[in-house]
N, CA, C and O atoms as a GROMACS GRO file, in nm:
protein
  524
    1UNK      N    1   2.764  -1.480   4.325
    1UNK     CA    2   2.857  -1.383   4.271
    1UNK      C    3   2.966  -1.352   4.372
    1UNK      O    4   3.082  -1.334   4.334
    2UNK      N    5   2.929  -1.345   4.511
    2UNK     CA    6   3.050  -1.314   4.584
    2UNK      C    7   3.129  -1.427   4.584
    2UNK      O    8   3.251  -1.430   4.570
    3UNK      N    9   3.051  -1.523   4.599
    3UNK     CA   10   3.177  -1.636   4.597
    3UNK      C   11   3.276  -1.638   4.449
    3UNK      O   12   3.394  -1.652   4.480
    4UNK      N   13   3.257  -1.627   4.308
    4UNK     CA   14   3.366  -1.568   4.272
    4UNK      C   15   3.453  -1.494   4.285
    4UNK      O   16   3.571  -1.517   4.259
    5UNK      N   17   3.375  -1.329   4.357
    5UNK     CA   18   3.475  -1.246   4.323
    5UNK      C   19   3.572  -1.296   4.465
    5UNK      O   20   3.679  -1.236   4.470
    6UNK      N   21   3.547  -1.406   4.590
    6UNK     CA   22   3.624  -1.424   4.672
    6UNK      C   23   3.763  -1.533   4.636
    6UNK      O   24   3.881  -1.529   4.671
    7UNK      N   25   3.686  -1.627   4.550
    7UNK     CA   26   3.775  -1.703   4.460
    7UNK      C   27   3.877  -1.613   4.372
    7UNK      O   28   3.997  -1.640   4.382
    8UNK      N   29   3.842  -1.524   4.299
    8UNK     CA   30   3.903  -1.422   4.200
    8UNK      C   31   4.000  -1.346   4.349
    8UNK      O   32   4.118  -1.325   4.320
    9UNK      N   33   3.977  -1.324   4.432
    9UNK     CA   34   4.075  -1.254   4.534
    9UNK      C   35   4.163  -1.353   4.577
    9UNK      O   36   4.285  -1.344   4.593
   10UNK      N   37   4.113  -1.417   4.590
   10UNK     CA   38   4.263  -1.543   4.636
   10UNK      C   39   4.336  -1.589   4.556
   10UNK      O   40   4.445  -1.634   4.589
   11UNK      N   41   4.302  -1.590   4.456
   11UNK     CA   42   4.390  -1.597   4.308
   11UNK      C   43   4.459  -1.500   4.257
   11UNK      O   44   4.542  -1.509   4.166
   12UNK      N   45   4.424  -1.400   4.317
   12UNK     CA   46   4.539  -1.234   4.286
   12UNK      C   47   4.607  -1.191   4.410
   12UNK      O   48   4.694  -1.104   4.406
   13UNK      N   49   4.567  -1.252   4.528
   13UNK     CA   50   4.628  -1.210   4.684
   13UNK      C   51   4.739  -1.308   4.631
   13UNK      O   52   4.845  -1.246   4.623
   14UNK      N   53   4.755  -1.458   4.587
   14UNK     CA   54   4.838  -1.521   4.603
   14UNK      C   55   4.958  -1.507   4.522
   14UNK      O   56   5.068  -1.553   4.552
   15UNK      N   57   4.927  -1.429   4.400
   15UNK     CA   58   5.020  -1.423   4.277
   15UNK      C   59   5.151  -1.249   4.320
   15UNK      O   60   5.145  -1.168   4.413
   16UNK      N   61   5.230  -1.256   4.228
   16UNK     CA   62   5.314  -1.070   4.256
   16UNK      C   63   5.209  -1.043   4.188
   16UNK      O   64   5.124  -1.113   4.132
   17UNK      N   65   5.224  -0.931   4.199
   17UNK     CA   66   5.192  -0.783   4.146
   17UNK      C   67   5.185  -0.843   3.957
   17UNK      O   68   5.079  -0.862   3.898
   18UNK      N   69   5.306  -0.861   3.901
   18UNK     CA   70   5.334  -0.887   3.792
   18UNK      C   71   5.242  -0.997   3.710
   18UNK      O   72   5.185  -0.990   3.600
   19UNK      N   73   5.249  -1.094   3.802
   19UNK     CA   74   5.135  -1.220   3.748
   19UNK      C   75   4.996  -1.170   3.759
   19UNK      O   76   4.904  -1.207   3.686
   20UNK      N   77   4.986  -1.063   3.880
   20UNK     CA   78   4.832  -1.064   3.894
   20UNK      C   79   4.781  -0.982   3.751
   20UNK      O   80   4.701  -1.041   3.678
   21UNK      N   81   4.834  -0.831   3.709
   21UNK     CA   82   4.821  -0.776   3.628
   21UNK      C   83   4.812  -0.886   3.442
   21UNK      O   84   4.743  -0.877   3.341
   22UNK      N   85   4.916  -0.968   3.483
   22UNK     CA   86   4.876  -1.079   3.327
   22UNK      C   87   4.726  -1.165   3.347
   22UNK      O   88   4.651  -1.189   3.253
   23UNK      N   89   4.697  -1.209   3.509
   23UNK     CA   90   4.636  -1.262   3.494
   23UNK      C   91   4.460  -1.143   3.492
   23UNK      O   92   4.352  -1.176   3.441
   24UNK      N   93   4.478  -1.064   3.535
   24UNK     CA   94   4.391  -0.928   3.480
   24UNK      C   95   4.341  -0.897   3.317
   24UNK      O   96   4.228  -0.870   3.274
   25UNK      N   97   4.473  -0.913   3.244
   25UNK     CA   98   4.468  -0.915   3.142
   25UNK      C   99   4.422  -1.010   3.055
   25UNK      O  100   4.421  -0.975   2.937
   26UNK      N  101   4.377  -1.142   3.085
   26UNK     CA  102   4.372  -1.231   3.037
   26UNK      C  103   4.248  -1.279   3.036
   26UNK      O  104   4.187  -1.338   2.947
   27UNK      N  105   4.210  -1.240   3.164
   27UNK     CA  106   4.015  -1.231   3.197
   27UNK      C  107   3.978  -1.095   3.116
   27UNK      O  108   3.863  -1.098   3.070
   28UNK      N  109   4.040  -0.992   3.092
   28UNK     CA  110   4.002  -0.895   3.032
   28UNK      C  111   3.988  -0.928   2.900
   28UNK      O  112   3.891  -0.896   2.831
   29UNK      N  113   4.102  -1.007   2.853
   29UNK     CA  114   4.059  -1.049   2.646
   29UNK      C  115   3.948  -1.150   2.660
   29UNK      O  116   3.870  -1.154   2.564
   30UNK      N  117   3.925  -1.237   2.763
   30UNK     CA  118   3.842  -1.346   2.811
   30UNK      C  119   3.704  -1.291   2.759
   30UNK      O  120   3.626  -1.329   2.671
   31UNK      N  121   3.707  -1.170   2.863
   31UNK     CA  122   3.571  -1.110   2.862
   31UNK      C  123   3.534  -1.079   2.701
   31UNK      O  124   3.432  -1.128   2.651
   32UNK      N  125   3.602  -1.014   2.642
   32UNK     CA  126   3.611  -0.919   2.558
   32UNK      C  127   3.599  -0.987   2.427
   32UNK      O  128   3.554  -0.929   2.327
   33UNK      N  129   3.642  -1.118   2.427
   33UNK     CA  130   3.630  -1.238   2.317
   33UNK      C  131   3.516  -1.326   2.290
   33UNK      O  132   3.496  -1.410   2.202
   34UNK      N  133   3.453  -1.287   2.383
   34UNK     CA  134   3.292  -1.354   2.346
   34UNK      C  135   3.237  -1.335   2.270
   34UNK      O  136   3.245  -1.219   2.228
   35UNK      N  137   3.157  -1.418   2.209
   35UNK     CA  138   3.101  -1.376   2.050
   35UNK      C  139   2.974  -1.270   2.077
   35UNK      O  140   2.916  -1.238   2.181
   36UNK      N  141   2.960  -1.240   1.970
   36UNK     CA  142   2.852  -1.109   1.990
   36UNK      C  143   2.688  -1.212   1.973
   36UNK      O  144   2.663  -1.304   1.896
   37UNK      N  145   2.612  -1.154   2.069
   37UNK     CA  146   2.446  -1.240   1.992
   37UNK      C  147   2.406  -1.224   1.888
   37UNK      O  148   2.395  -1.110   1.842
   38UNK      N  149   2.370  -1.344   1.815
   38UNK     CA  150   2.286  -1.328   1.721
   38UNK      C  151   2.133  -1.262   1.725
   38UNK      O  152   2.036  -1.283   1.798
   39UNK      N  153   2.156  -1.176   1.616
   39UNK     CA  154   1.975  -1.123   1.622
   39UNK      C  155   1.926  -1.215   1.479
   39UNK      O  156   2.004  -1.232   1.385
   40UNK      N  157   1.809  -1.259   1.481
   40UNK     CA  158   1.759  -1.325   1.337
   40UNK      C  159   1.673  -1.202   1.302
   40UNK      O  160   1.644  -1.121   1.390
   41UNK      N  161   1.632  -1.186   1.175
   41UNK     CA  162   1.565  -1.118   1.097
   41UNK      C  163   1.497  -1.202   1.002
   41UNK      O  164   1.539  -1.254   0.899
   42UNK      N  165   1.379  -1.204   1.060
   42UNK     CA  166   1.312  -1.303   1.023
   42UNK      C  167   1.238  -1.264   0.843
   42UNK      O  168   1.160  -1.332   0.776
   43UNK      N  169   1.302  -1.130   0.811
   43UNK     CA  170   1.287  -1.072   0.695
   43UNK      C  171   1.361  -1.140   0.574
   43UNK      O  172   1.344  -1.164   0.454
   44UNK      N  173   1.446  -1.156   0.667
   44UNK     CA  174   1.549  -1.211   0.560
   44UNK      C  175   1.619  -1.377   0.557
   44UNK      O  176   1.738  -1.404   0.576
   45UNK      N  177   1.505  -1.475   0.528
   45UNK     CA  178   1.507  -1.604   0.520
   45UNK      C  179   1.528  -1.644   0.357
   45UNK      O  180   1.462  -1.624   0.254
   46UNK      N  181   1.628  -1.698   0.383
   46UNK     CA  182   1.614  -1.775   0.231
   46UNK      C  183   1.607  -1.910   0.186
   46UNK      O  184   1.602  -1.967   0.076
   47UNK      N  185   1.607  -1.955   0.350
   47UNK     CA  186   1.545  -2.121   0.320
   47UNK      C  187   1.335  -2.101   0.316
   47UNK      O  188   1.248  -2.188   0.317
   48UNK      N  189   1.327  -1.986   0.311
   48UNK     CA  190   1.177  -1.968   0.315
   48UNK      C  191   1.116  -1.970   0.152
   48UNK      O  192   1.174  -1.888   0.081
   49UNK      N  193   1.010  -2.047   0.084
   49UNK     CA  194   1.024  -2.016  -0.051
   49UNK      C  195   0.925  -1.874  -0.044
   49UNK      O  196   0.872  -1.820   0.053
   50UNK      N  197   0.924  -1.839  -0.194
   50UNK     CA  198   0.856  -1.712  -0.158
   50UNK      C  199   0.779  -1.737  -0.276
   50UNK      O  200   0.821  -1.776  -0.385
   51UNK      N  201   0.633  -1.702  -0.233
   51UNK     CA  202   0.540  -1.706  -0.330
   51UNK      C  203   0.471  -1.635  -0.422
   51UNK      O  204   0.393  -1.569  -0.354
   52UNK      N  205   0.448  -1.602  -0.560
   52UNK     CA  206   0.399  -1.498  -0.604
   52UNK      C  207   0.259  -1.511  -0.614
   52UNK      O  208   0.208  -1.619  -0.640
   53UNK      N  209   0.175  -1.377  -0.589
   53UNK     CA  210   0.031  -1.367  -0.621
   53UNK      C  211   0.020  -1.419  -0.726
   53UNK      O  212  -0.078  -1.490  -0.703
   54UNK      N  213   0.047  -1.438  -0.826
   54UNK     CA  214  -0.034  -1.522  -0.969
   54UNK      C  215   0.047  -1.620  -0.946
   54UNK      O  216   0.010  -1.692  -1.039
   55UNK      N  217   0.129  -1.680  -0.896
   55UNK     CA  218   0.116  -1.835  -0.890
   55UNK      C  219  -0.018  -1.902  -0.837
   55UNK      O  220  -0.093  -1.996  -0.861
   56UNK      N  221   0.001  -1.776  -0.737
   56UNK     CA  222  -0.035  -1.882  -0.600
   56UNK      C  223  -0.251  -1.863  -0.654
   56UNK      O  224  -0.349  -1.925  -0.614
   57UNK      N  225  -0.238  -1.763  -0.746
   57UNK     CA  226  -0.373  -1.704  -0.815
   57UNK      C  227  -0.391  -1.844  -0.895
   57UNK      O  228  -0.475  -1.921  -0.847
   58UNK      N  229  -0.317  -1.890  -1.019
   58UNK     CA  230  -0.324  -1.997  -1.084
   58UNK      C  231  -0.316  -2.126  -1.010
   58UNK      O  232  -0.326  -2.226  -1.082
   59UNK      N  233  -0.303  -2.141  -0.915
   59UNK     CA  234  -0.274  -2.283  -0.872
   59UNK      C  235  -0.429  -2.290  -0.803
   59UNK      O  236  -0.491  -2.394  -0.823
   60UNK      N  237  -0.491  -2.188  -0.728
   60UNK     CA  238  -0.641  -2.201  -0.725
   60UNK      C  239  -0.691  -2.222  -0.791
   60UNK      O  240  -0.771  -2.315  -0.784
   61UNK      N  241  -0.674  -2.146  -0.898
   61UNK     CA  242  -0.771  -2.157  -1.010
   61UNK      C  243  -0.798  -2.291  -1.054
   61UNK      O  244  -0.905  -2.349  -1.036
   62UNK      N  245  -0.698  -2.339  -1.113
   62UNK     CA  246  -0.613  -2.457  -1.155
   62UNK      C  247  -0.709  -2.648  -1.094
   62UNK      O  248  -0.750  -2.754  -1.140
   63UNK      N  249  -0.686  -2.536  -0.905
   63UNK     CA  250  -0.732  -2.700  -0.849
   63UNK      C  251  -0.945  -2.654  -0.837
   63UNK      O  252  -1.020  -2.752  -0.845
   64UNK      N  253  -0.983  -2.572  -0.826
   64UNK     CA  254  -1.050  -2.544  -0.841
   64UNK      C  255  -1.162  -2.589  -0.994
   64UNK      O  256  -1.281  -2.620  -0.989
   65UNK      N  257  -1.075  -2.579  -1.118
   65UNK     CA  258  -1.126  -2.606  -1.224
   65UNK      C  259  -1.125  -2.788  -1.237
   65UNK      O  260  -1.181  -2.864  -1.316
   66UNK      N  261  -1.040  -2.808  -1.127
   66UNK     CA  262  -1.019  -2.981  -1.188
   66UNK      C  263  -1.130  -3.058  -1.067
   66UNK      O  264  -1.144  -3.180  -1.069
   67UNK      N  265  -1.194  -2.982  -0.979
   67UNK     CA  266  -1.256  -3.022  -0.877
   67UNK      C  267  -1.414  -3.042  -0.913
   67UNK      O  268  -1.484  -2.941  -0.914
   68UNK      N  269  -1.463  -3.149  -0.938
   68UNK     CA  270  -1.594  -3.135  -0.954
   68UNK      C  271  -1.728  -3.110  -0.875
   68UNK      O  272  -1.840  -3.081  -0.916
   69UNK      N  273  -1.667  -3.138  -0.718
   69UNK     CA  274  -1.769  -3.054  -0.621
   69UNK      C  275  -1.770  -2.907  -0.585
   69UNK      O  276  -1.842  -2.855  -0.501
   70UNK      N  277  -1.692  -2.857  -0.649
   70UNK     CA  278  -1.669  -2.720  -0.637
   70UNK      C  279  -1.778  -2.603  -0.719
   70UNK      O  280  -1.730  -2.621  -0.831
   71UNK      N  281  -1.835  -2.549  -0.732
   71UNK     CA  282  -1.880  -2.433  -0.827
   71UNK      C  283  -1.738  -2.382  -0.916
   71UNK      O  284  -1.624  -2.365  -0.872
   72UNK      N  285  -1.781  -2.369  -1.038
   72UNK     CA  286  -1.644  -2.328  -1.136
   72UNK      C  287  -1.631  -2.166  -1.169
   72UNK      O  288  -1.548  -2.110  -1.241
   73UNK      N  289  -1.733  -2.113  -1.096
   73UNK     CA  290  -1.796  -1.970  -1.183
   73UNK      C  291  -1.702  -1.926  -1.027
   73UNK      O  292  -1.786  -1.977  -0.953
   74UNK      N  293  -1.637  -1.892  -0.966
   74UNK     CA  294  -1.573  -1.860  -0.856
   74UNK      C  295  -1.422  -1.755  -0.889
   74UNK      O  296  -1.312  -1.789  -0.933
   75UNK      N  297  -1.464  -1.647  -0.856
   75UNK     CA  298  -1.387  -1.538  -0.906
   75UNK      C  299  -1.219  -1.543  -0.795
   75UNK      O  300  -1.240  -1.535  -0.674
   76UNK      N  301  -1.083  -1.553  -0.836
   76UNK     CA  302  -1.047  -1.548  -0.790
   76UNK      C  303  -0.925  -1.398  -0.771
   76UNK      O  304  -0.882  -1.344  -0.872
   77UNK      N  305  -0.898  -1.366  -0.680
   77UNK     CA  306  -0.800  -1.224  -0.626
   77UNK      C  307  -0.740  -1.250  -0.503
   77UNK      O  308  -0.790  -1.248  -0.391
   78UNK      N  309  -0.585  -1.284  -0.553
   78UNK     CA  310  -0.505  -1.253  -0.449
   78UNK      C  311  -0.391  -1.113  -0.422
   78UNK      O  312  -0.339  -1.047  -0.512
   79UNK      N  313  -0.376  -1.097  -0.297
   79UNK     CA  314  -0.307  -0.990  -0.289
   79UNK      C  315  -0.223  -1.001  -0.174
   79UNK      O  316  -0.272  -0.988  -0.062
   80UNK      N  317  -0.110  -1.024  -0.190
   80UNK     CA  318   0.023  -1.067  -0.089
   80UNK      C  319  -0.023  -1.199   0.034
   80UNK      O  320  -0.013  -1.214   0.156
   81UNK      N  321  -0.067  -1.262  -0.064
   81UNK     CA  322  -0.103  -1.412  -0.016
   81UNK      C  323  -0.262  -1.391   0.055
   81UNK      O  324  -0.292  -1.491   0.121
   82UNK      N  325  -0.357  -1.294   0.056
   82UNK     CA  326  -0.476  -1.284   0.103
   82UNK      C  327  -0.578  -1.337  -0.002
   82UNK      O  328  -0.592  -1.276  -0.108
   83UNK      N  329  -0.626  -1.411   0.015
   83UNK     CA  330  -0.740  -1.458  -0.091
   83UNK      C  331  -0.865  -1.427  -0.104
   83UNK      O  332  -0.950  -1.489  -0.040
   84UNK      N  333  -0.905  -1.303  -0.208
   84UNK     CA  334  -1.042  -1.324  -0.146
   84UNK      C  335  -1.129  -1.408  -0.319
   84UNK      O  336  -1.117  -1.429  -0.440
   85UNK      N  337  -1.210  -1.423  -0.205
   85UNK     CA  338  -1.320  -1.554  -0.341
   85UNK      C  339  -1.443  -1.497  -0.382
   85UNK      O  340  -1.499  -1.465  -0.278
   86UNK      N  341  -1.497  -1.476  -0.455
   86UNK     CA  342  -1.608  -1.460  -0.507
   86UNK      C  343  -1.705  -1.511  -0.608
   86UNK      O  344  -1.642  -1.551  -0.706
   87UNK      N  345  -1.856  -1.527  -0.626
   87UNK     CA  346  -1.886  -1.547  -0.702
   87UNK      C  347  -1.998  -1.614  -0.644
   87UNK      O  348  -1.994  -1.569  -0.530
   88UNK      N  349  -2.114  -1.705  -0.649
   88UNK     CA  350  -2.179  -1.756  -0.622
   88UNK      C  351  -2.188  -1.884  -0.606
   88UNK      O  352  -2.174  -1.957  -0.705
   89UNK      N  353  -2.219  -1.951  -0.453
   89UNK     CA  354  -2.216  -2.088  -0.392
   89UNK      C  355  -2.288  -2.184  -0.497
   89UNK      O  356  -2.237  -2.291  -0.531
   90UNK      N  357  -2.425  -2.133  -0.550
   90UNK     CA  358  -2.519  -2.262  -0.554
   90UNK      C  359  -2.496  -2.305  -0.710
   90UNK      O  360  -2.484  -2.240  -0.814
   91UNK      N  361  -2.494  -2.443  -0.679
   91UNK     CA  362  -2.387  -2.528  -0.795
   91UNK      C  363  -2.483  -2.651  -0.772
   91UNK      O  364  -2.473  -2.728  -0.677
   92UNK      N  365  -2.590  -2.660  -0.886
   92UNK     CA  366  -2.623  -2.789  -0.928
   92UNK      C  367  -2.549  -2.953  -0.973
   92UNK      O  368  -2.541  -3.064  -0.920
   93UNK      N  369  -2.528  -2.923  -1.034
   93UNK     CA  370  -2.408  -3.004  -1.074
   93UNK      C  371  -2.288  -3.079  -0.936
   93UNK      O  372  -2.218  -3.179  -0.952
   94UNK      N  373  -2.298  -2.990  -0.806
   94UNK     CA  374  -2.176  -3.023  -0.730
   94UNK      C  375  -2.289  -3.017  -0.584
   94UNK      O  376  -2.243  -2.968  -0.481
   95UNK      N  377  -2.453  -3.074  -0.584
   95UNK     CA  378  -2.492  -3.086  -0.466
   95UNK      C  379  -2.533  -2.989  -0.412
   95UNK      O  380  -2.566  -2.996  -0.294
   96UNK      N  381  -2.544  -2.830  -0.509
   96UNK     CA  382  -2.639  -2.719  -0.403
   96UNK      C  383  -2.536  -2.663  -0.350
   96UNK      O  384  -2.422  -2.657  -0.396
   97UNK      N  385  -2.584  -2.614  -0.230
   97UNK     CA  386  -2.544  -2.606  -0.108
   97UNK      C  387  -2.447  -2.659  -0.039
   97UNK      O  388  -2.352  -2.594   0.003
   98UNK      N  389  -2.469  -2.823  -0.016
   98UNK     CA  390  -2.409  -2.895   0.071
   98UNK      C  391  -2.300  -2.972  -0.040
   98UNK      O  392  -2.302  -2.975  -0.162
   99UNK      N  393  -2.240  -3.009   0.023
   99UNK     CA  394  -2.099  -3.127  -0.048
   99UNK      C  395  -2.167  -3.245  -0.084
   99UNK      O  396  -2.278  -3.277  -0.042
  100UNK      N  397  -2.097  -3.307  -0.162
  100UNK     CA  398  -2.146  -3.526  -0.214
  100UNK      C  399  -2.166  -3.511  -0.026
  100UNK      O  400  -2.129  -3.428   0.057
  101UNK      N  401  -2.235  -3.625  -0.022
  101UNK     CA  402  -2.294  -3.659   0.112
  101UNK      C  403  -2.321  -3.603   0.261
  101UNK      O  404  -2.345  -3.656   0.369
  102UNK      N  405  -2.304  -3.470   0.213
  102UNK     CA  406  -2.370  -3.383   0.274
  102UNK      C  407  -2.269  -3.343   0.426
  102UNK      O  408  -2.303  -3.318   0.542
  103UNK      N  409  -2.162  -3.350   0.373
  103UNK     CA  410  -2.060  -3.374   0.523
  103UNK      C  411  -2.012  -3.179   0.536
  103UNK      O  412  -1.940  -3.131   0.623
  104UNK      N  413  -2.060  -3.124   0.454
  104UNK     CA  414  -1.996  -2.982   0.481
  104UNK      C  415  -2.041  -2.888   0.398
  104UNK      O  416  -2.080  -2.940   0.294
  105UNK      N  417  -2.052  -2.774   0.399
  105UNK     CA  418  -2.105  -2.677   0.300
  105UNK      C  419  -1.998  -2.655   0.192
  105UNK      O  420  -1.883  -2.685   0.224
  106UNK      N  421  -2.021  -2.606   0.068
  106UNK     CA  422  -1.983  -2.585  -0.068
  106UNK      C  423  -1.877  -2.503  -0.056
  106UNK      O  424  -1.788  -2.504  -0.141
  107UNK      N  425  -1.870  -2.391   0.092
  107UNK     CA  426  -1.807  -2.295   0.158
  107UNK      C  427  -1.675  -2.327   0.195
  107UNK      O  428  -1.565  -2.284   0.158
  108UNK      N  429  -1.721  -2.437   0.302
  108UNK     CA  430  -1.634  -2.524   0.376
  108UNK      C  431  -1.518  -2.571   0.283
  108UNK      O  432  -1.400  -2.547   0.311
  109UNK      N  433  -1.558  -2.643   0.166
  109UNK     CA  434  -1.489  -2.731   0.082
  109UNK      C  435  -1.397  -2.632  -0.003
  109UNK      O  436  -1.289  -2.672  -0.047
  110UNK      N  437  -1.438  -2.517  -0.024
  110UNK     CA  438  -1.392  -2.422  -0.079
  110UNK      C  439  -1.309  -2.354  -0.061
  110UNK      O  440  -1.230  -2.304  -0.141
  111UNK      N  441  -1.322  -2.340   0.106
  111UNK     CA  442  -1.179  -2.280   0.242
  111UNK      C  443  -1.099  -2.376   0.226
  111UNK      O  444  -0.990  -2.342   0.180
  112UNK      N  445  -1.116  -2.520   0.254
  112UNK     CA  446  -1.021  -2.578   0.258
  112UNK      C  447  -0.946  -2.594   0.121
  112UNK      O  448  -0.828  -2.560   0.131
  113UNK      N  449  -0.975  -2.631   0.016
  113UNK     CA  450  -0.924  -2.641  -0.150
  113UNK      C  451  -0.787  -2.520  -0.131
  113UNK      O  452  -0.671  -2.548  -0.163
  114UNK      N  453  -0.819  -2.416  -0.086
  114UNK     CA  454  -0.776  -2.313  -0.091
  114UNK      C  455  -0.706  -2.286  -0.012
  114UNK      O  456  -0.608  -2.220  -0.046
  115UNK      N  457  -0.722  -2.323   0.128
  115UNK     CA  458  -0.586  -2.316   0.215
  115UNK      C  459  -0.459  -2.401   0.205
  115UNK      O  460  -0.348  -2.390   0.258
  116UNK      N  461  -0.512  -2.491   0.118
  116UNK     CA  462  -0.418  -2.595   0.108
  116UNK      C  463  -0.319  -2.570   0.034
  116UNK      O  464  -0.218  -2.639   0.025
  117UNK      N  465  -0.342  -2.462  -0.029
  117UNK     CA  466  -0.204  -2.382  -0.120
  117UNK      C  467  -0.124  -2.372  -0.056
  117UNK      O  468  -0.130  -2.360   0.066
  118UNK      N  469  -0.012  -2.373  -0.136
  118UNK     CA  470   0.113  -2.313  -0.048
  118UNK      C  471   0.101  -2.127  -0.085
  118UNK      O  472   0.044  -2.077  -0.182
  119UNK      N  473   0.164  -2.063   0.012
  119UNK     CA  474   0.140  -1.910   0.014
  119UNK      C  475   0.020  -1.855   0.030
  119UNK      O  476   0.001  -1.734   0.021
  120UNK      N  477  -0.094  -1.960   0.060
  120UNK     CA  478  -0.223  -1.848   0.131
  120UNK      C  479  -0.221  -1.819   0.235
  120UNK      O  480  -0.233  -1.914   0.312
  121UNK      N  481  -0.210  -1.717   0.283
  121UNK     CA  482  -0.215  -1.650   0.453
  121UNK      C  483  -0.340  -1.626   0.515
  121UNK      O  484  -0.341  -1.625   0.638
  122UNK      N  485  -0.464  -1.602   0.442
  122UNK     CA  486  -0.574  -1.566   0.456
  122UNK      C  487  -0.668  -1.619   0.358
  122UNK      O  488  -0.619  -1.650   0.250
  123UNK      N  489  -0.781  -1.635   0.372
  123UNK     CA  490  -0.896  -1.675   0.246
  123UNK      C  491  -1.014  -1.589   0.311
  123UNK      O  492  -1.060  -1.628   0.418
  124UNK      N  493  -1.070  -1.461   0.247
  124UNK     CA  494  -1.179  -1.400   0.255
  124UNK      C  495  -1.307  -1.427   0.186
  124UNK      O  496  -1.279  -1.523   0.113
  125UNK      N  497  -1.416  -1.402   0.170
  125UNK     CA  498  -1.554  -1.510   0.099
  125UNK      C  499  -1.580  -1.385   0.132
  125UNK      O  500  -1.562  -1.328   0.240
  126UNK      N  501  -1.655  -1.320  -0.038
  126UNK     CA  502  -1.752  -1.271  -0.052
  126UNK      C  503  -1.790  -1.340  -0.184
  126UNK      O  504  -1.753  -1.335  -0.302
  127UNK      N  505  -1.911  -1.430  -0.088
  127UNK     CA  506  -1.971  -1.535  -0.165
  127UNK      C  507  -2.128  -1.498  -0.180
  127UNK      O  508  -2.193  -1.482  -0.077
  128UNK      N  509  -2.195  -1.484  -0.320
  128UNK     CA  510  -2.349  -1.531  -0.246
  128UNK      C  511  -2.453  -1.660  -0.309
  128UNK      O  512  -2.435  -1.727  -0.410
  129UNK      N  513  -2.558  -1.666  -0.214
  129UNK     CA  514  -2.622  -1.792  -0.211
  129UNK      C  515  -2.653  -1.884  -0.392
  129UNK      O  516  -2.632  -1.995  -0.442
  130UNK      N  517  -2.718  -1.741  -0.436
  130UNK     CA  518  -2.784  -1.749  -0.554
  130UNK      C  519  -2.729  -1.685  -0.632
  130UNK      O  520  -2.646  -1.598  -0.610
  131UNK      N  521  -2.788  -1.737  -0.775
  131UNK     CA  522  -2.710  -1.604  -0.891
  131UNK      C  523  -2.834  -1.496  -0.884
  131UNK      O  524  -2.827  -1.390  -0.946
   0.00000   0.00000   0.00000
């Protein structure tokens, strides 16, 4: 910094009076012409899509009903993209408990089906074992 303002002194020692004051003035609009910062508001995106609870309610439902390892009896409620699930895991028909070949629980397969939406922020499970 000093070495400008020593540069900035030899550049006004050398000029009149008259030049120095324009050239004062000129660093002064200089200064003064800089653009202002941007603040983002991340509130207000509109390349963001925006999702509604019953879309985003039907499109579970939806992949859920077309899924045959899934349990179908699975209650669904969303609320500003929070999902919660309910209803009971054990599903004859779709392997019990466990998934086709046994690679993950009925649970597991169920989180994921479901995160894979677009607009879920959360997936909550109040699930139980048995009816």
């Amino acid at each position: 910094m000093t070495g400008v303002v020593a540069k900035l002194n030899i550049i006004f020692l050398r000029r009149s009076g008259k030049q120095s004051a324009i050239l004062l003035l000129a660093l002064t609009l200089l200064v003064g012409c800089s653009p202002a910062p941007v603040i983002y508001d991340a509130s207000i995106n509109e390349s963001m899509p925006v999702f509604n609870d019953e879309q985003i309610k039907s499109q579970i439902e939806s992949t859920i009903a077309r899924s045959e390892d899934l349990p179908q009896q699975i209650g669904v409620q969303v609320l500003e993209g929070v999902v919660i699930l309910t209803g009971v895991l054990d599903c004859e028909g779709c392997g019990g408990m466990r998934t086709p070949g046994n690679l993950g629980t009925v649970q597991q397969s169920l989180g994921a089906v479901v995160r894979a939406v677009e607009g879920v922020q959360e997936v909550i499970f109040d699930l139980s074992l048995e009816s």
